[in-house]
C-alpha positions as CSV (number, residue, x, y, z in Angstrom):
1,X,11.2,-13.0,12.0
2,X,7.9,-11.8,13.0
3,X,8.5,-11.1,16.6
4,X,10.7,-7.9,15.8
5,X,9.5,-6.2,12.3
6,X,12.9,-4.4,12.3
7,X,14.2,-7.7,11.3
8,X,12.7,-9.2,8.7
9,X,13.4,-7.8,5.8
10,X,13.2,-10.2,3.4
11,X,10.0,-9.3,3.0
12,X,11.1,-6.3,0.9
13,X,12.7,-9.1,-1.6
14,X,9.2,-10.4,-2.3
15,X,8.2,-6.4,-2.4
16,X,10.8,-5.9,-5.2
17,X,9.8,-8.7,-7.1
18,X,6.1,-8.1,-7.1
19,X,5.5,-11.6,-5.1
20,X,2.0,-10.7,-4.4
21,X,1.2,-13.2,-2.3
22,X,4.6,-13.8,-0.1
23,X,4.4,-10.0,0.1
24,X,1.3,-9.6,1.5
25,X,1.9,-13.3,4.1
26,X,4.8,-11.2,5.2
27,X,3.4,-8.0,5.5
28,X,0.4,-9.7,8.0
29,X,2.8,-11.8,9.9
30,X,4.5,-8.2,10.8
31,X,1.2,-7.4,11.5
32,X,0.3,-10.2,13.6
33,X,3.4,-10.9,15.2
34,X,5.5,-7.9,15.4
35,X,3.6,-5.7,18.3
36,X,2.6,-7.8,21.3
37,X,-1.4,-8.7,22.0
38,X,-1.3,-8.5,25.8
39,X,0.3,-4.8,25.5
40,X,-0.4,-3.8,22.4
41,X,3.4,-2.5,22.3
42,X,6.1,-3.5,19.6
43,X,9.2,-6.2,20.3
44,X,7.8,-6.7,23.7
45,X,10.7,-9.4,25.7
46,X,11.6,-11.1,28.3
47,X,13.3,-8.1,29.7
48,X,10.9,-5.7,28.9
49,X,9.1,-3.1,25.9
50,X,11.5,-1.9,23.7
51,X,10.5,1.3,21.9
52,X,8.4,1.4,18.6
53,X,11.2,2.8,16.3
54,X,11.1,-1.6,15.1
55,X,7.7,-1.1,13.8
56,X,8.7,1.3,11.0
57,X,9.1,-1.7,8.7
58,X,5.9,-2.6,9.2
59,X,4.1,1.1,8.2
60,X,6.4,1.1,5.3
61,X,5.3,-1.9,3.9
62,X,1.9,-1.1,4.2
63,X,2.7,2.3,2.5
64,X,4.7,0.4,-0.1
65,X,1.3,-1.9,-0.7
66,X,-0.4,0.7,-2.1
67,X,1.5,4.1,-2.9
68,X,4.9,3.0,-3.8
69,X,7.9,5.5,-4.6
70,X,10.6,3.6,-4.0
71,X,10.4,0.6,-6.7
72,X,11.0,2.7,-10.0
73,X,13.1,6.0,-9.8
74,X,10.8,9.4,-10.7
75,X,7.6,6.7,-10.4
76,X,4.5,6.6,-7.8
77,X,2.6,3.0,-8.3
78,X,-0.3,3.0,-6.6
79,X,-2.0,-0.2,-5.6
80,X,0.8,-2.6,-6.7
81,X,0.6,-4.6,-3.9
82,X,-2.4,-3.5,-2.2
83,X,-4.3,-6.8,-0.3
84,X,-7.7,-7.2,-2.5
85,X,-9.3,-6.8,1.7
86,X,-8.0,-3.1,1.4
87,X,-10.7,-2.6,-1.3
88,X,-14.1,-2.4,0.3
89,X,-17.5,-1.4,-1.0
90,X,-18.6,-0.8,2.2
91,X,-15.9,2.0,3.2
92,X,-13.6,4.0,1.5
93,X,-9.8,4.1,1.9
94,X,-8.8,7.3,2.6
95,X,-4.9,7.7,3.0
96,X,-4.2,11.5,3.7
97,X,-1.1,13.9,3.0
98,X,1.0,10.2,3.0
99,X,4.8,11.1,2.3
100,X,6.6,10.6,-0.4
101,X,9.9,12.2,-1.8
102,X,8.1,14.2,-4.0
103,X,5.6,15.8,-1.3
104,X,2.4,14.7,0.7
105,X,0.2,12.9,-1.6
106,X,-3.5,11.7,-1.2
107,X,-5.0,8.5,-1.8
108,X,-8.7,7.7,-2.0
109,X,-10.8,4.3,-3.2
110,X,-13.9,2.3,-3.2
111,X,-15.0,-0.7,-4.8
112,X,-18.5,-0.3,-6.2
113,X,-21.3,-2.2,-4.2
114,X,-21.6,-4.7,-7.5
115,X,-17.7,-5.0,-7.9
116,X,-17.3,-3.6,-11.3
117,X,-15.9,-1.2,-11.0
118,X,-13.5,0.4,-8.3
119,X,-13.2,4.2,-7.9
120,X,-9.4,6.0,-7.1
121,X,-8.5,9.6,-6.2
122,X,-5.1,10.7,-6.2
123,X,-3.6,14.3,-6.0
124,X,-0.3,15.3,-4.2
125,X,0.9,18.6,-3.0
126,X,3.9,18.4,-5.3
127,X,7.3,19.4,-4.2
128,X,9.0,17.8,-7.3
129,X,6.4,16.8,-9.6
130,X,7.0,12.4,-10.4
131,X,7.7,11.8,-13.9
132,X,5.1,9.1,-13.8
133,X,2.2,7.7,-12.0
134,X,1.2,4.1,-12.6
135,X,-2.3,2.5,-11.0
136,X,-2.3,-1.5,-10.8
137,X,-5.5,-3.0,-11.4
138,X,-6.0,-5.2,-8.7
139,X,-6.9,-8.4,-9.3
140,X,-10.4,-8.1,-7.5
141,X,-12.4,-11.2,-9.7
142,X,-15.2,-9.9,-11.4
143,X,-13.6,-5.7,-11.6
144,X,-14.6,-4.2,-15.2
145,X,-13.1,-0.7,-15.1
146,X,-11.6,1.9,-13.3
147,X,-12.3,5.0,-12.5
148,X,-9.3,7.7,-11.5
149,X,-9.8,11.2,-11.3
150,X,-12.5,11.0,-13.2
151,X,-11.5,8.9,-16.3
152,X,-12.7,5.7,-17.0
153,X,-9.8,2.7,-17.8
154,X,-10.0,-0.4,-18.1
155,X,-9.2,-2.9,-15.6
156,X,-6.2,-4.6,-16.9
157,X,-2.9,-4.5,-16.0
158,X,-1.0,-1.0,-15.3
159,X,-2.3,2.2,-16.2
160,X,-0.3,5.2,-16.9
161,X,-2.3,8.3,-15.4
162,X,-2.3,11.7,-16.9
163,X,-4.0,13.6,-14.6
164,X,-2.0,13.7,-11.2
């Protein structure tokens, strides 16, 4: 169901299986459909405006799209999921002090005017350090390589960051 986010969570069964593209359909439905375009409120009804505490699915999935903790235990993933529209030459993506289990963490990144190359920044402010932090190169047609923290990767698959 799109009309109340709190709902519909079979859209974290296409999250846990890395269905791209059912993932991101569901996430824009919630988007679209779960907070009403008259009031600009969530699960709006016929007997009224319910309060926004449905709309959490909807913020988490967009966290999930592109700084994941949950998926794989003492693991951040960032990008995993992230919609290729997220990724804009034009603007960077700045996601500050986001929270994780591990403390706030910082996400930054632009796609290069040419699409080459797209450019991350990541940093937390560690409570417990994550074993592991995995980028995802999106698959933006045309993306040679990475940069993150200022190392340059390929753009290919998953890549295992040591600097974090």
């Amino acid at each position: 169901s799109s009309w109340e986010g709190c709902y519909s969570w079979n859209v974290f069964h296409t999250w846990q299986l890395g269905d791209r593209n059912r993932f991101l359909e569901g996430m824009y439905s919630q988007f679209a459909g779960a907070m009403s375009q008259q009031t600009h409120t969530v699960c709006e009804s016929r007997g009224g405006q319910h309060a926004n505490i449905f709309w959490m699915p909807t913020v988490l999935l967009a966290r999930l799209a592109v700084l994941d903790d949950e998926i794989a235990p003492g693991e951040i993933h960032l990008l995993r999921l992230c919609p290729l529209a997220w990724l804009s030459a034009e603007r960077e993506t700045v996601l500050e002090n986001l929270p994780t289990r591990y403390g706030p963490a910082t996400l930054r990144f632009r796609k290069a005017a040419d699409g080459k190359c797209l450019d991350v920044t990541f940093h937390g402010q560690w409570r417990t350090k994550p074993g592991k932090v995995v980028l995802h190169a999106p698959p933006l047609p045309g993306l040679k390589r990475i940069n993150v923290n200022g190392e340059t990767h390929s753009a290919k698959g998953r890549i295992a960051l040591r600097r974090f």
